[in-house]
Structures are given as structure tokens and as C-alpha cells.
N, C-alpha and C positions, 0 to 999 in steps of 0.2 A: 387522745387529743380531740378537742372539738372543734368541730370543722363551724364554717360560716354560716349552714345551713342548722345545726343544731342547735347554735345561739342564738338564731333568729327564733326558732321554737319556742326554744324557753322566753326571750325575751315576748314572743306574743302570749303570754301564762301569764304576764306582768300588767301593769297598767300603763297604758297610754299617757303622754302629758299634750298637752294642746297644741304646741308648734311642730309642725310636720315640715317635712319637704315631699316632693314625688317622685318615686324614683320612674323613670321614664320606660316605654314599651322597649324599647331594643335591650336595654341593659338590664330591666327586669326578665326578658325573655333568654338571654346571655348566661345570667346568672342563674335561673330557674325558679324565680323569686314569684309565691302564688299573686294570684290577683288583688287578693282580700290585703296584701303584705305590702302593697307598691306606695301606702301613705304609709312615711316614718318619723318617726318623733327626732326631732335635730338635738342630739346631743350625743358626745363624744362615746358615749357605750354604745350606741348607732352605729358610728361612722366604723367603730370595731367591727360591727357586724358585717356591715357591706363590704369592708377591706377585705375581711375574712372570706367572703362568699367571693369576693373576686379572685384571691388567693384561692381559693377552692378551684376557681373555672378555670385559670392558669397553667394550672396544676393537672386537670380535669385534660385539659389542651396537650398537654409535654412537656409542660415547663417542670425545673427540679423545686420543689417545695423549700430545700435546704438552701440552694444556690437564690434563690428570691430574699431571702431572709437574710443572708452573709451582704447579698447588695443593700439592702436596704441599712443594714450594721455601718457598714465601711461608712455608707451616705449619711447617717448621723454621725459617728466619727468624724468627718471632715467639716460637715456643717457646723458643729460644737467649736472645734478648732481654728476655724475661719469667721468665726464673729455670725451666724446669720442668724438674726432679730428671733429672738425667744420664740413668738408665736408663730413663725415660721418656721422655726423649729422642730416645734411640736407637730407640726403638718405634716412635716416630712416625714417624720417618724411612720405615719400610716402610709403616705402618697408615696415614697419609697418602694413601697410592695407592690402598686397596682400600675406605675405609669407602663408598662406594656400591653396592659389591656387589649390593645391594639389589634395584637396579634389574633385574638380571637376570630377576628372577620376576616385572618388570610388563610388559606387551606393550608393546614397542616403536612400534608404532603410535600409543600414545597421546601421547609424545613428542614425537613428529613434528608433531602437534597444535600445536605451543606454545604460546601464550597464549588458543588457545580452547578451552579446557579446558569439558566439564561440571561441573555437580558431584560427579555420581558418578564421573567419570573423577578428577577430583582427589583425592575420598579413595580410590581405587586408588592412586596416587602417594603420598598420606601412609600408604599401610601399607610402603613399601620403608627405614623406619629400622629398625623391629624388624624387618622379614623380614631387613635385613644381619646385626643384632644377634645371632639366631637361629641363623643358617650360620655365623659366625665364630664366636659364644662355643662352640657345640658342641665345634669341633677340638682345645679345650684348649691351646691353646700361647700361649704369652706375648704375641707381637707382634699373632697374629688378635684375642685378648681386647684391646687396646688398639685394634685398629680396630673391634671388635664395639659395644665403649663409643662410639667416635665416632663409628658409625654411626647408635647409640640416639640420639643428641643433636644432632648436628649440624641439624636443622631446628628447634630448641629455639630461644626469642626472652629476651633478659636480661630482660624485661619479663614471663614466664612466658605470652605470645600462642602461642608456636610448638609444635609437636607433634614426636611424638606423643604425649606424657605432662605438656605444658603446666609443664616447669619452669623454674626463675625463677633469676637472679643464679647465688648458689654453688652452687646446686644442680646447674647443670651443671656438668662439668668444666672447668676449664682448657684441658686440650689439646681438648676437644669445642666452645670458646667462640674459640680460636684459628682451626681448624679451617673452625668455619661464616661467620668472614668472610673466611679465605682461598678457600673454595668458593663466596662471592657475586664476592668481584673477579674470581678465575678465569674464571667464569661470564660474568659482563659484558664482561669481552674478549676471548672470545670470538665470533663471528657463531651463532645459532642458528637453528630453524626460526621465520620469517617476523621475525625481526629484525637487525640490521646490530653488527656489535663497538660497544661502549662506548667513549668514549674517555676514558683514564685518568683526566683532569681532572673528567670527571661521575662517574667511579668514588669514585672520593675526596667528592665531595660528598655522594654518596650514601650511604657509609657514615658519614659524618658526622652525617648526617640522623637516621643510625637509630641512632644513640649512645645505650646506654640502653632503647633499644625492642628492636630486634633484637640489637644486637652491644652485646655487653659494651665501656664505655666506655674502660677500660687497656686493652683490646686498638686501638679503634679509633686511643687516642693514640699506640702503636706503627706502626701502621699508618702514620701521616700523616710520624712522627719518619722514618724510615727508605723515603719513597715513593720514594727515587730508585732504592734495590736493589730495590725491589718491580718498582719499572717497567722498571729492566735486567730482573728476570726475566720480567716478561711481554714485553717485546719482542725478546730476545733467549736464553730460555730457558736462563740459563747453570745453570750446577751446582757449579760451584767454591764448593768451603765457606769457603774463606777470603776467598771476596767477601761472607760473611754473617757472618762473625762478627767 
């Protein structure tokens, strides 16, 4: 498999086209992106790359490579299903993988922690929405700025409980309310530090549960419509689009 870093390689063997963006000191330094690399040419085999390479640093950090990808799945499954506008569509498809970025600027250690979190360790944790928000919205480019957005939201509660700016129902986005319940299933089936994978059946009750509170209620009802591709995708990780649409 090629990692983000090797497609960047190959793609500097290629030619340059004229429109660039910059990708910026923190998130070139983040990503391990050399100096000569930090001007990119804007177009969608680009925005591969840096996905990739953030995926890579994620990954690099603790995260599961597989479980990123099954999120990212479920989050176009519901976006396709729920009407959201083609070229935001398409957005997600990349932004998907990277809105936790965030994570990279909180020590890993504390992670590892799982559920015995201090307090003051947990709001260290509730500052990695706007610290992603931050690094992506800077680079300017279309698809970062749609995962910068879903990084700001994604811990956000329908209920206006969740942070870190406490908003409520429409106020978050769509793709940011899709988003944070495909990043709770994800999550639960998962195995993490000091607990065992969910299994699906309590996954589903549970977001049920929080219908309203945490997750926006149309989305959960998608969720439930459609739990059989959900659950091919967490147990078999597939990617075929035309199993989702």
C-alpha cells in the first residue's frame, strides 16, 4: 500500500501545474512534508496526497488505519442517503479521514488513559476540535476547509451538551452531525484502551438512546434504515460505492 508520503514522491517526478496553495509551518512540520514540498498544486490528486499523509500521521499517532476508513465509509453512506449537495459530497469523501487531526497536538499518553481520564486531562482532549479546525482551515483549500468544519463540530451534542462551542440541532452542520455518529459506531467497534469492541447490536441501541441528545434524530433514523451496509462495512471494511448507493 502507498502511504501519503510515497505519493507525494512520485507526484514531485511529475510536473507542476501553476495554481498552488501553501501548506503551512505546523502542519507541514506535523505531517513531515520537506520544505522544497510546502507549495502544491490544487487539484484533487493533491488533496489525495495530503489526506494520505495525514492519514499516515494519524495512524503514525495510534489511531487504527482500518477504523478511519470504516468512519469515513459509514460518513458517505449517510451523506449519499441524506441528500447532501454533490460537491460536498465529494468533500467528505476525503475530509472524513482527517477531521481528527486534532489529536496530533494532544499527548498521546493521555489516550492511552481511556476512561480514566482527569478533569483536567479531559478538557486537554476537548481542545483537539478547534486545534484540527485551526491546522486545516489555515491551508485554504476546499476539501481541508470541509474537514476543518468537521472537525469544529464533530463533538457537538443535537441537544447543544457537546463542545466545544455548545451548538444545538441546525446549528451544526449536516455533514458534521453525520459525521459524529459515524465516529461514535466507528469507535464502539472498535477494541480501545481498557475496553473490548461493542457489538453491533448495543451499538445500534445506543445510538438510539441518544437520539436527540447527542445525535441528530434523521440521521440516527438512517442509521438503523440502512444497519445491514453499516455492519458489512465494519466487519468487512468493504469500499465499493455501489454497495452504498
Amino acid at each position: 500500500m502507498e502511504t501519503g508520503r510515497s505519493k507525494m514522491d512520485k507526484y514531485n517526478n511529475g510536473t507542476k501545474q501553476q495554481e498552488v496553495f501553501v501548506i503551512t509551518q505546523e502542519i507541514a512540520d506535523l505531517l513531515g512534508i520537506p520544505e522544497d514540498d510546502r507549495a502544491l498544486m490544487q487539484t484533487d490528486s493533491m488533496d489525495e496526497i495530503v489526506v494520505a499523509s495525514i492519514v499516515d500521521a494519524l495512524v503514525a499517532y495510534g489511531k487504527n488505519r482500518e477504523q478511519i476508513h470504516k468512519i469515513a465509509q459509514i460518513s458517505i453512506l449517510l451523506s449519499q442517503k441524506m441528500g447532501v449537495a454533490e460537491a460536498q459530497d465529494r468533500s467528505i469523501e476525503k475530509a472524513a479521514l482527517i477531521y481528527d487531526i486534532g489529536n496530533l497536538r494532544v499527548d498521546p499518553t493521555i489516550y492511552k488513559k481511556g476512561n480514566r481520564l482527569s478533569f483536567e486531562e479531559f478538557e486537554i482532549i476537548k481542545k483537539h476540535p478547534l486545534i484540527g479546525y485551526e491546522l486545516l482551515k489555515a491551508q485554504k483549500n476546499k476539501t481541508l476547509n470541509v474537514g476543518a468544519q468537521l472537525s469544529a463540530e464533530h463533538h457537538e451534542w443535537y441537544d447543544g451538551s457537546g463542545y466545544p462551542r455548545g451548538l444545538a440541532g441546525e446549528e451544526i452542520s449536516l455533514a458534521a452531525r453525520i459525521v459524529a455518529l459515524a465516529d461514535t459506531v466507528g469507535a464502539l467497534s472498535a477494541p480501545r484502551y481498557g475496553r473490548q469492541a461493542v457489538d453491533f447490536s448495543e451499538i445500534l441501541s445506543h445510538v438510539q438512546k441518544r437520539a436527540g441528545t447527542q445525535f441528530d434524530p434523521a440521521v440516527v433514523e438512517q442509521c438503523i434504515r440502512y444497519k445491514e451496509v453499516i455492519s458489512d462495512i465494519l466487519e468487512y471494511g468493504f469500499t465499493n460505492k455501489e454497495g452504498v448507493a
